[in-house]
C-alpha positions, 0 to 999 in steps of 0.5 A: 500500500503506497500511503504505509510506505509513504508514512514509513519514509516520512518516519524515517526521515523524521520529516514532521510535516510530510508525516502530518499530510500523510497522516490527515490522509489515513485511507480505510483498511481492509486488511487488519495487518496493514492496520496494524502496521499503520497503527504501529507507523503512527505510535513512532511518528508521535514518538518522533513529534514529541522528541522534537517538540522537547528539542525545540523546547531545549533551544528556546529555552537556551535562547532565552538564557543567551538572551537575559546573559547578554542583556544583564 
């Protein structure tokens, strides 16, 4: 099925936006073991969301120090 092997490129490539598009796309199943497999793509693109949402939050948050260091 062509949209799991797209959402497993996106998840190897971390790509965070191409895996939002795919997953807004998420087709019907007919066959449980393709649902799974999504299922399971899916629980690691979180996975995937959130170690970047902390990374992110990582750099802002150095920012900020940077920041009230270089204005104090």
């Amino acid at each position: 099925m062509s949209w799991i092997n797209d959402l497993k490129i996106a998840v190897i490539e971390e790509d965070i936006e191409n895996i939002t598009t795919i997953a807004d796309s998420l087709p019907k199943f007919k066959d449980i073991n393709d649902a799974k497999e999504a299922l399971n793509l899916i629980q690691e693109a979180i996975k995937i969301v959130k170690s970047k949402k902390e990374e992110t939050l990582d750099i802002m948050n150095k920012i900020k120090q940077t920041k009230a260091f270089l204005t104090s």
